[in-house]
C-alpha positions as CSV (number, residue, x, y, z in Angstrom):
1,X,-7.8,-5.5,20.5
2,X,-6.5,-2.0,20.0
3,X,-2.9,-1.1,18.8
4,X,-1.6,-0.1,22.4
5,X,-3.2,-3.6,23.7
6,X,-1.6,-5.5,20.9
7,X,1.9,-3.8,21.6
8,X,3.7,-6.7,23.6
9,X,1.7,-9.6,21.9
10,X,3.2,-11.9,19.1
11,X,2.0,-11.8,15.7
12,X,0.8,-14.6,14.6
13,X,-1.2,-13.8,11.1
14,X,-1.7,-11.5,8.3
15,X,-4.4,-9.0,7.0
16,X,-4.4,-7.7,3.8
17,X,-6.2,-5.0,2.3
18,X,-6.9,-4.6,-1.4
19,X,-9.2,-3.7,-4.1
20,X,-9.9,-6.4,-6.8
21,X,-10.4,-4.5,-9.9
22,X,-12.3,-2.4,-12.5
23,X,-15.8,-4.2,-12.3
24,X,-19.2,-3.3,-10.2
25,X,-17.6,-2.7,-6.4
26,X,-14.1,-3.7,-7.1
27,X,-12.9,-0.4,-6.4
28,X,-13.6,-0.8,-2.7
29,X,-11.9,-2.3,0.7
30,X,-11.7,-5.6,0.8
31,X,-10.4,-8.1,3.7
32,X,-8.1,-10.9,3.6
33,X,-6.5,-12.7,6.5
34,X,-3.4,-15.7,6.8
35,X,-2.1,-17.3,8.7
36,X,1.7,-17.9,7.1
37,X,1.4,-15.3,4.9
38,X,1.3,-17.4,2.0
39,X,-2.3,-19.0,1.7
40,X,-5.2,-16.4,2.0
41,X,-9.1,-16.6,2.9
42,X,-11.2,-13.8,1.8
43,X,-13.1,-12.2,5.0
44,X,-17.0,-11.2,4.2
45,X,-17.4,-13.8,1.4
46,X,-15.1,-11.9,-1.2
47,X,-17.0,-8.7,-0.7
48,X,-16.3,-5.3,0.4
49,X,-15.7,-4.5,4.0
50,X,-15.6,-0.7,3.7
51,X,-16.8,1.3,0.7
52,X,-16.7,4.9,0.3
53,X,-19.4,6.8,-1.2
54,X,-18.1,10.4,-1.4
55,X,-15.5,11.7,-3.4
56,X,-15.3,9.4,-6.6
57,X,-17.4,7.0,-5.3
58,X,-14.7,4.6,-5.0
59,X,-11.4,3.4,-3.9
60,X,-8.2,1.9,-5.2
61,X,-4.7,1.3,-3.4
62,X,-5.4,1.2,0.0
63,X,-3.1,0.9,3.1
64,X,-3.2,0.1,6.0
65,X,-1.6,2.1,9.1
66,X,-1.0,0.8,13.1
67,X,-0.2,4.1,14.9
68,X,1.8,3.9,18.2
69,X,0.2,7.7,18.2
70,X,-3.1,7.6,19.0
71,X,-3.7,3.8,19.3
72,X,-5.5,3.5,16.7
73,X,-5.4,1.7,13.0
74,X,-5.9,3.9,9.4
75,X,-7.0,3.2,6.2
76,X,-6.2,5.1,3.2
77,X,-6.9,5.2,-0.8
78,X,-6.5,6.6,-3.6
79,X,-10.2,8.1,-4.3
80,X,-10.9,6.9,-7.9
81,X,-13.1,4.8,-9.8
82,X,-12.1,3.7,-13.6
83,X,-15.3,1.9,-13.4
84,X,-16.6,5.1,-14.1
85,X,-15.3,5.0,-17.5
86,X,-13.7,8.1,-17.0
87,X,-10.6,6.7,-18.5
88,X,-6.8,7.0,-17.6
89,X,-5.8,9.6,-19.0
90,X,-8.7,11.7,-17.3
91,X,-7.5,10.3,-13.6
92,X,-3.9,11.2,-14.6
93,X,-4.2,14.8,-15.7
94,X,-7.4,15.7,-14.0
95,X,-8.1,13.1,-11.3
96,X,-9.0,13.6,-7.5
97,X,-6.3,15.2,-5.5
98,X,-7.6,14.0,-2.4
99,X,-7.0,11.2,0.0
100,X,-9.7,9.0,1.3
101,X,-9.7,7.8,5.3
102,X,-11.0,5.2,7.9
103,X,-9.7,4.9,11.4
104,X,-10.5,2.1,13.7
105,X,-9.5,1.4,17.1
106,X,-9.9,-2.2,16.9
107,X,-9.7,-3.2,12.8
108,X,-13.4,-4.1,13.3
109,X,-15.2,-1.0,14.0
110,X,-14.7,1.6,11.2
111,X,-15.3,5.3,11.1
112,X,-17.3,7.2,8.1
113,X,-14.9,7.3,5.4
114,X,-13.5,11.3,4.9
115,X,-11.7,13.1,2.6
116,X,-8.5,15.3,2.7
117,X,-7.6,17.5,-0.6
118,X,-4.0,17.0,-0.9
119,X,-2.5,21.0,-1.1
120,X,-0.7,20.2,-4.4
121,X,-3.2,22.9,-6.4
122,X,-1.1,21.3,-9.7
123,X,-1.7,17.9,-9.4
124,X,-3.4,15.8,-11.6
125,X,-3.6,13.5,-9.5
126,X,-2.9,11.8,-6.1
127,X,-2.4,7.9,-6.3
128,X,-1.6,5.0,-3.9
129,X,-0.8,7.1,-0.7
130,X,1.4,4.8,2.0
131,X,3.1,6.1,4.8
132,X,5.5,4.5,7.4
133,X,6.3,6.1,11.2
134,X,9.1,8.3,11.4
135,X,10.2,6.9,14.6
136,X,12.6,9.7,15.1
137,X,10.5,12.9,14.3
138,X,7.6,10.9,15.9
139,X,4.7,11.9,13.1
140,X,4.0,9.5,10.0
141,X,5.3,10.1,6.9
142,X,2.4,10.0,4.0
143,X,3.9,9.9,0.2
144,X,2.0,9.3,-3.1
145,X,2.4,9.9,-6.7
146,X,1.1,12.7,-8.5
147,X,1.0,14.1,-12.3
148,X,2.8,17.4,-12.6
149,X,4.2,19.9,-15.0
150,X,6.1,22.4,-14.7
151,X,7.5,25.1,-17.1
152,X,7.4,23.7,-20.6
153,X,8.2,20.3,-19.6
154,X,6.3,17.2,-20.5
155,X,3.8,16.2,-17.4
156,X,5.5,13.6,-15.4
157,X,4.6,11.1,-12.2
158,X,6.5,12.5,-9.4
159,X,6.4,11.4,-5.8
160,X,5.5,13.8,-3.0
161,X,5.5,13.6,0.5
162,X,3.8,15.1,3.8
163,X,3.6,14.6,7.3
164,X,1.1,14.2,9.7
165,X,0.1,13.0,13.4
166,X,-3.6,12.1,13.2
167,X,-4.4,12.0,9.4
168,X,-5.9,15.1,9.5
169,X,-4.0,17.6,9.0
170,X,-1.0,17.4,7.0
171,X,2.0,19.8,6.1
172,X,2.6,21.3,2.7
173,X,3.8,18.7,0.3
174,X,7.7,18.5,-0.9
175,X,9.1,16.2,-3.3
176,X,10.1,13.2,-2.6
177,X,11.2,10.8,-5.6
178,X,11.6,12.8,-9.2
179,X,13.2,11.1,-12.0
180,X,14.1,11.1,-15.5
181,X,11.1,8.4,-15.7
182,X,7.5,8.7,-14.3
183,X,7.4,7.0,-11.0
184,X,4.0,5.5,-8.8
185,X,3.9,3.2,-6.4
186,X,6.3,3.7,-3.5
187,X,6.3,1.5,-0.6
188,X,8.8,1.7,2.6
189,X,9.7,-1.0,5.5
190,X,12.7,-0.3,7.4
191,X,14.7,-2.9,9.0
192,X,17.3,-2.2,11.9
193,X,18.7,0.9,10.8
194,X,17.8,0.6,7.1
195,X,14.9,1.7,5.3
196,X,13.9,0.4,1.8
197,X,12.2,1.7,-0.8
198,X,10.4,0.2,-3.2
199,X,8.6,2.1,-6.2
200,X,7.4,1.3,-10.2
201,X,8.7,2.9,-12.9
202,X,5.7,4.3,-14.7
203,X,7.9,4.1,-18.5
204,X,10.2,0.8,-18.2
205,X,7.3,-1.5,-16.0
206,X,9.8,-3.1,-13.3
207,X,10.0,-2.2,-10.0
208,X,12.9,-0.2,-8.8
209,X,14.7,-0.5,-4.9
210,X,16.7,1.6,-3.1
211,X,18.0,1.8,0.3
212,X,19.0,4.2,2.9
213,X,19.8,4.9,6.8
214,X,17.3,7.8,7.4
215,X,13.9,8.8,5.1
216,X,15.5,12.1,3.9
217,X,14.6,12.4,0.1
218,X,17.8,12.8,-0.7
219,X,20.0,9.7,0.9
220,X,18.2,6.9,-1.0
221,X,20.9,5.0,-2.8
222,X,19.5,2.8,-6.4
223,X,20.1,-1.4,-5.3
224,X,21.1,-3.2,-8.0
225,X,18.3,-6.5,-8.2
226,X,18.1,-8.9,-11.2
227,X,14.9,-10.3,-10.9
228,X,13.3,-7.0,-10.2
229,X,14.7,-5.3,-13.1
230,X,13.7,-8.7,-15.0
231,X,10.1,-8.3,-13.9
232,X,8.0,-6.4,-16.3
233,X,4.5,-5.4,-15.9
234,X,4.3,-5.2,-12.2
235,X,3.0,-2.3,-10.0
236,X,2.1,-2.0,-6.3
237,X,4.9,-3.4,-4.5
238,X,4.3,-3.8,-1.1
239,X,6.6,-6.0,1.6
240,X,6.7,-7.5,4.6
241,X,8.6,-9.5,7.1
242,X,6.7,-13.3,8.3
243,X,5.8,-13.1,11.5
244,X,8.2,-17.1,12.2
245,X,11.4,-16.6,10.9
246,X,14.0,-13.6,9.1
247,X,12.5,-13.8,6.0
248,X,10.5,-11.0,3.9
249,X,7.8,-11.8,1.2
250,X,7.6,-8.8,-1.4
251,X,4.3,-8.9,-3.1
252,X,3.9,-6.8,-6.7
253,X,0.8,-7.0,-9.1
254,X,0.6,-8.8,-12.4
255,X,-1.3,-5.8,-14.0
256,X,-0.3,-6.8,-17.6
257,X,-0.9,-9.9,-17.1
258,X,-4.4,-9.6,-15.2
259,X,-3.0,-12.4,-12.3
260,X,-3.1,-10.6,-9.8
261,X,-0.6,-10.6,-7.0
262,X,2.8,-12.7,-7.2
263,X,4.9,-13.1,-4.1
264,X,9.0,-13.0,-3.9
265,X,11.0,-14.1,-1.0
266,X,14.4,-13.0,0.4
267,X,16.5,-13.8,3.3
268,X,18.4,-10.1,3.1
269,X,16.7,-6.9,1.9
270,X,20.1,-5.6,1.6
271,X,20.9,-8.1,-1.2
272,X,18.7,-7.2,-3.7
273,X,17.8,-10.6,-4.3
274,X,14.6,-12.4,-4.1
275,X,13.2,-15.6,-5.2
276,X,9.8,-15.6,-7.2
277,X,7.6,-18.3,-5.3
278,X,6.3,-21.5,-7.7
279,X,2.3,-21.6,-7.9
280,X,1.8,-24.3,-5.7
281,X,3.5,-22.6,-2.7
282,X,0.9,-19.8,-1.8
283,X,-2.8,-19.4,-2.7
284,X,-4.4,-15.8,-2.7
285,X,-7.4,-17.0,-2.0
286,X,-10.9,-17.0,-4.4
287,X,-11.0,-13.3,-5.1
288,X,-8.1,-11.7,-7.1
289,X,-6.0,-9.0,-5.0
290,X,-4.9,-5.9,-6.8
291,X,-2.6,-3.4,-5.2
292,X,-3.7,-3.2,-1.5
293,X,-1.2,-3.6,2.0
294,X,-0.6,-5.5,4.3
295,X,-0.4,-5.9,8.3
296,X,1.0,-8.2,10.9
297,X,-1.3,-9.0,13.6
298,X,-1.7,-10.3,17.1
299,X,-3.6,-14.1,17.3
300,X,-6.4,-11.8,19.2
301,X,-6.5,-9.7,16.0
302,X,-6.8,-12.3,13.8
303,X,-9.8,-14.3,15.7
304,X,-11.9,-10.5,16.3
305,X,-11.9,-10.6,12.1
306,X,-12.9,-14.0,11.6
307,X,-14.7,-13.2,13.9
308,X,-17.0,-10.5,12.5
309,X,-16.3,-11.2,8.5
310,X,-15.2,-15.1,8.2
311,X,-16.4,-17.5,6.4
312,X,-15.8,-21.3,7.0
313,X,-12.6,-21.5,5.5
314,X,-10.9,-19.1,8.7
């Protein structure tokens, strides 16, 4: 099913995309599929679905895009490979500035992964691109984190923006998110007329939320939230609203601690609150998820997957 036959159709599960680590093909795409959100099966029997052989030879971060513009779906990642035991500081301060994509018009069939440089000719870096639709300038808005120094300063992780209509060409980058503190690891979801913001902060661990009524850099306003600023050692936040009732699950990644993803629940983005989920109330399934993305889909979309890449737990 495509994204313009899926428009007026229900969803009724859950892919999501991720990598699963610093080990032989765990910096590639992998699958996983829910139905509530909660409990996960891998797709492909825990193994890559796409991998990209150009570039770094490898993937991390990736995200997943439905576009009303072209019908179609998008996948992209943060072209890197630590596996390579080129190190952190290497892909920091002298990493790929480039952005690696898929398209699809159906989630099953998958174009040749291709690159596109990033024009930020100072970068260090360009990690864990997202984007969300700009419903009101109609063109997506793509955003990432980048090492940069300027003047005498210190180099620092600073997010930068662009936009684009097909994922090919894109507009000169701007800044988007600079702070005293390095930040990564933006993610967006709006709601009504609200837009949240999610992002790590690179020096204190915790993830950091804002809110705002349009996507202009500037009009992003701090939330105060206890447990998230009580959270340490967490990157790749990514959200989403379940598919049955008004309730969002925010996923971030237990780096630290090497667990993998942890979900939290709220009932009000606005609030700033959420509730971290006991261990018996979700399952993430055999293979452990590092920061990937995630989609609501149709019941159609769900079956095609299963159909092609499950196993005899879907």
């Amino acid at each position: 099913m495509s994204v313009e036959q899926g428009k007026n159709q229900p969803y009724e599960a859950y892919l999501f995309v991720h990598f699963t680590g610093e080990h032989e093909n765990g910096e590639q795409v992998y699958f996983s599929v829910s139905r509530d959100g909660l409990h996960w099966n891998d797709l492909n029997d825990s193994q890559p679905v796409l991998q990209s052989g150009i570039g770094e030879k490898g993937v991390r971060d990736p995200f997943i895009i439905r576009s009303p513009l072209d019908n179609k779906f998008y996948i992209i990642a943060t072209d890197l490979r630590i596996a390579n035991d080129k190190g952190w500081d290497t892909a920091q301060h002298r990493g790929s500035r480039s952005v690696i994509v898929w398209e699809s018009p159906d989630l099953v069939n998958w174009s040749k992964e291709r690159s596109v440089e990033m024009d930020l000719p100072d970068a260090g870096c360009v990690w864990a691109p997202e984007s969300i639709f700009d419903e009101e300038a109609g063109e997506h808005l793509i955003f990432w984190a980048s090492m940069t120094k300027e003047g005498n300063q210190e180099p620092k992780q600073i997010i930068y923006s662009s936009r684009t209509k097909d994922f090919i060409s894109f507009t000169k980058p701007e800044k988007y998110i600079e702070r005293g503190n390095h930040v990564i690891d933006t993610t967006i979801i709006r709601e009504g007329s609200a837009y949240y913001r999610y992002s790590k902060d690179e020096t204190t661990k915790c993830i950091t939320v804002e809110s705002s009524d349009s996507l202009s850099a500037s009009s992003f306003k701090e939330l105060h939230s206890p447990v998230l600023e009580g959270l340490f050692g967490v990157e790749g936040p990514e959200v989403f609203k379940f598919n049955d009732r008004n309730e969002w699950c925010l996923m971030v990644d237990q780096y630290a601690a090497g667990k993998g993803y942890l979900p939290l629940v709220t009932e009000d983005l606005s609030s700033g609150q959420f509730r971290i989920l006991n261990a018996e109330e979700y399952n993430l399934g055999a293979a452990k998820k590092r920061h990937g993305s995630f989609l609501n889909l149709t019941g159609a979309e769900y079956e095609a997957l299963a159909a092609v890449w499950g196993t005899p737990g879907q």
